[in-house]
C-alpha positions in Angstrom: 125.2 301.2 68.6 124.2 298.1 69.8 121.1 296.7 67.8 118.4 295.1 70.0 116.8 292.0 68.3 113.7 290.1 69.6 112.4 286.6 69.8 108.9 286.2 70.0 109.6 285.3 73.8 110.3 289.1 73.6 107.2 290.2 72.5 105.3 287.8 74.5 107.2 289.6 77.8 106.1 292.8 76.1 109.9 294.2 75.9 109.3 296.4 72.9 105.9 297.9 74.2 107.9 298.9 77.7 110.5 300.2 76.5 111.9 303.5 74.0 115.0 302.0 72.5 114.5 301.0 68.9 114.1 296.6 68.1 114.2 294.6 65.3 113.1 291.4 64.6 112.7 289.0 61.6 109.1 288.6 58.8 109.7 285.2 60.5 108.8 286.0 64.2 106.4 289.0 63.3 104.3 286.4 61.4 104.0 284.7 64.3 103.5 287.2 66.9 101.5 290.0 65.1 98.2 288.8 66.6 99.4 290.5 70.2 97.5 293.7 71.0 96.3 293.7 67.6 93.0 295.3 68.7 95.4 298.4 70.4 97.1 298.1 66.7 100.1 298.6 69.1 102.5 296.7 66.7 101.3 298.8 64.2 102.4 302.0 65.7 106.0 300.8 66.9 106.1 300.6 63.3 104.6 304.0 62.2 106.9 305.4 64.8 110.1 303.0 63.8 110.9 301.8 67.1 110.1 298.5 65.8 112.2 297.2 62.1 111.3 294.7 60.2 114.7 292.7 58.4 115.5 289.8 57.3 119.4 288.2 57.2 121.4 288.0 54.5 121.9 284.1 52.7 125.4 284.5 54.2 124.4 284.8 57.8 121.9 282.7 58.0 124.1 279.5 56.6 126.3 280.1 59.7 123.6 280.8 61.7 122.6 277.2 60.3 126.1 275.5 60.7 126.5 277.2 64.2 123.1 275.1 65.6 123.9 271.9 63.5 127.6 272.4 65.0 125.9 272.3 69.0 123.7 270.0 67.9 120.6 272.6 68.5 119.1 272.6 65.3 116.1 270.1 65.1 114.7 272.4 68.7 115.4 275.8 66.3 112.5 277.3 64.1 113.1 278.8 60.8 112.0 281.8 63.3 115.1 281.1 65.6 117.5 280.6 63.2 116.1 284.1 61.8 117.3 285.8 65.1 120.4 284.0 65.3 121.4 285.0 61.4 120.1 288.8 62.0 121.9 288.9 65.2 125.4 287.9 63.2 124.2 290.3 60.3 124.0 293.3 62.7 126.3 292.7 65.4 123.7 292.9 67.8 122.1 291.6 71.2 119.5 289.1 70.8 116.4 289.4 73.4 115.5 285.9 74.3 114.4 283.2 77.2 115.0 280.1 74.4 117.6 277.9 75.6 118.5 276.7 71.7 119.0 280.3 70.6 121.1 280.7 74.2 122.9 278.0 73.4 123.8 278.8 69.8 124.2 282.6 69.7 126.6 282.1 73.2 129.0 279.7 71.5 129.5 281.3 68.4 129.9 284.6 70.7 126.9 286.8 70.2 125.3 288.8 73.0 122.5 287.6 74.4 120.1 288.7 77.1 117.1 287.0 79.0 114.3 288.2 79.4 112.6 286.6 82.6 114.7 283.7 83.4 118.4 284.0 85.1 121.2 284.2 82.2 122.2 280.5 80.8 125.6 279.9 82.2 126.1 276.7 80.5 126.5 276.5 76.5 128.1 273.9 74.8 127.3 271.1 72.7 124.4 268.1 72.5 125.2 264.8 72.2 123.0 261.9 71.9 123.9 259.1 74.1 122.8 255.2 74.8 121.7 254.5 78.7 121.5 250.9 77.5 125.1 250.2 76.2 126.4 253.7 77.3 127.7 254.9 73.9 127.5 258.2 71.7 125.8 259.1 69.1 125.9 262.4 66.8 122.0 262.0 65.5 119.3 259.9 65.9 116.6 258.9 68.0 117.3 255.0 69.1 120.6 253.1 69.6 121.9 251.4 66.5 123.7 248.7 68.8 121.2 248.1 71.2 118.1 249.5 70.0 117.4 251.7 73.5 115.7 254.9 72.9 118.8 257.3 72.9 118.6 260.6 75.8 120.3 263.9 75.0 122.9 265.7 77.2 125.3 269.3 77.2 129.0 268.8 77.1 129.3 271.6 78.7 131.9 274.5 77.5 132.7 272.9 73.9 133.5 275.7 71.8 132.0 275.9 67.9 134.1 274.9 65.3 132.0 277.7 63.1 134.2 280.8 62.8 131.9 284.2 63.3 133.4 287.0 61.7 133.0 289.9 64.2 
């Protein structure tokens, strides 16, 4: 069975009000998104009724979920909500729910199944780099050129694999 997991992108598309297959999500994200509806209580009852789970990842999955982001380059744009969904998605073998580019990115490269919500599917993943438009070098980190001084742009090398291993 494929486990469904949701971003708060999810909720905010209403995905687990429209539909009868069970979700989960992280205490992370339904911190943040369980002011929606609240006067319909309608979070409330997908719990009641368990169509909506509550669980946190494991220490375990969430490092790699951490190493995976750092390894694209996508971790300062991840919340401690994203990497939530990332880790639980490893932890469960499931399909993350999600429009965010960062958790595209991430969850893609490592090879996790992902699905959009209202945009088109992400057909490029790979890794960030941070590069110079002044003197045209790269950079792994940082925010202005160390030779130059220029503010330093960001860009995807488009189908670089992760060097984190994912045990399926």
């Amino acid at each position: 069975m494929d486990f469904r997991i949701l971003d708060a992108s999810a909720f905010y598309a209403g995905v687990p009000f429209g539909s009868a297959n069970d979700c989960y999500t992280t205490s992370l994200v339904y911190e943040e998104i369980k002011h929606i509806k609240k006067d319909q209580n309608v979070l409330g009852t997908l719990l009641a009724t368990n169509r909506l789970k509550i669980m946190d990842p494991d220490k375990e999955s969430t490092d790699l979920a951490i190493a995976a982001a750092k390894d694209t380059g996508d971790f300062p744009q991840l919340s401690k909500q994203d990497i939530s969904i990332i880790a639980l998605c490893i932890n469960l073998k499931g399909e993350i729910i999600s429009d965010d580019f960062a958790i595209t990115n991430v969850a893609k490269t490592i090879g996790l199944k992902i699905s959009p919500i209202m945009t088109s599917t992400f057909q490029d993943v790979g890794k960030w780099i941070h590069y110079c438009p002044g003197c045209r070098t790269n950079h792994t980190i940082g925010k202005e050129c160390p030779i130059c001084g220029t503010p330093l742009k960001r860009k995807l090398l488009k189908g670089q694999p992760s060097t984190i291993p994912i045990n399926k």
